[in-house]
C-alpha positions in Angstrom: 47.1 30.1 -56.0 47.8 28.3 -52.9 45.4 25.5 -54.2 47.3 25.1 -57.2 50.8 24.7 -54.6 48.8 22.1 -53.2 48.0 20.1 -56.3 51.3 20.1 -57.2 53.7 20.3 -54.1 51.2 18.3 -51.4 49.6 19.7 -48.3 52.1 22.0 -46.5 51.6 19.8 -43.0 53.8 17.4 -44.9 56.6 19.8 -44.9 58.5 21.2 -42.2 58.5 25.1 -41.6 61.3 26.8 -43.3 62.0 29.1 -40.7 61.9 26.9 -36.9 61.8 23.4 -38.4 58.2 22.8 -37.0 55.5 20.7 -39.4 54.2 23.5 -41.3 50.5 24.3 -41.6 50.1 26.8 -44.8 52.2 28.2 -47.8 53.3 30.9 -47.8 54.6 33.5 -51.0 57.9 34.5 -50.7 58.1 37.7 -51.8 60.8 37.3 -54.3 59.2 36.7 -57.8 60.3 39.7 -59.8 57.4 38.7 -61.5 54.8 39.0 -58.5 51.0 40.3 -59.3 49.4 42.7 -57.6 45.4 42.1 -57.0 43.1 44.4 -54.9 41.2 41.4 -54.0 44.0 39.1 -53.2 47.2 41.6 -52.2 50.5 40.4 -53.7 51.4 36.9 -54.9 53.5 35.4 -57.8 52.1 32.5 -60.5 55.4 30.7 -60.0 54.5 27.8 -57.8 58.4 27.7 -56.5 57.8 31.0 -54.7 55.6 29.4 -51.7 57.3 28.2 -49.0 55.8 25.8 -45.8 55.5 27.9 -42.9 54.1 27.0 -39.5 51.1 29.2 -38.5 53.2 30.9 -35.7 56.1 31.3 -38.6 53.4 32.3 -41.1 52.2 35.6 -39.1 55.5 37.1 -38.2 56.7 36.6 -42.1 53.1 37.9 -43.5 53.9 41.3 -40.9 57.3 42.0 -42.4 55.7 41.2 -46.0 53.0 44.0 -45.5 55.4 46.5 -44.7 57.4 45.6 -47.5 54.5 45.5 -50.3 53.3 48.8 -48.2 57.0 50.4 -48.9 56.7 49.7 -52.6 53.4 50.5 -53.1 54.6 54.2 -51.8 57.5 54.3 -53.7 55.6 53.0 -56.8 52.7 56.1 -56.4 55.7 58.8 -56.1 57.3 57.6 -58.8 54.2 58.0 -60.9 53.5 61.5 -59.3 56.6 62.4 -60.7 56.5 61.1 -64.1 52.8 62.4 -64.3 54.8 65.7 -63.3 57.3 65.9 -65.6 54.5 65.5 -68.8 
């Protein structure tokens, strides 16, 4: 996917970080598509190019931290929820 960012929105060192304003380094998903895919192989990400943002390596780590305990929040709250639907057959 971040290939296909590339292709279409350049190389994210042309783009300044969105968070400190430094030249960014990677793309980052945004965790905001209410659309996102879930891949063993690749974790969460969303087809929706729009959803990547530039983000500085430094910028990139902190945000991919808080994004792991988010995905790891709903991925709890998405098994109990099918615990207790497989419950109530």
């Amino acid at each position: 996917m971040h290939g296909r960012v590339t292709k279409e929105r350049g190389a994210a060192k042309f783009h300044k970080c969105e968070h400190c304003g430094l030249e960014a380094q990677d793309w980052a998903y945004d965790h905001l598509d209410m659309n996102e895919k879930r891949e063993l192989a690749y974790g969460v990400f969303s087809r929706d190019i729009t959803h990547y943002i530039p983000l500085c390596k430094k910028c990139h780590a902190k945000f991919d931290r808080k994004g792991e305990k988010k995905d790891r929040a709903i991925g709890y709250l998405e098994a109990m929820l099918e615990v207790k639907t497989h419950n109530d057959l």
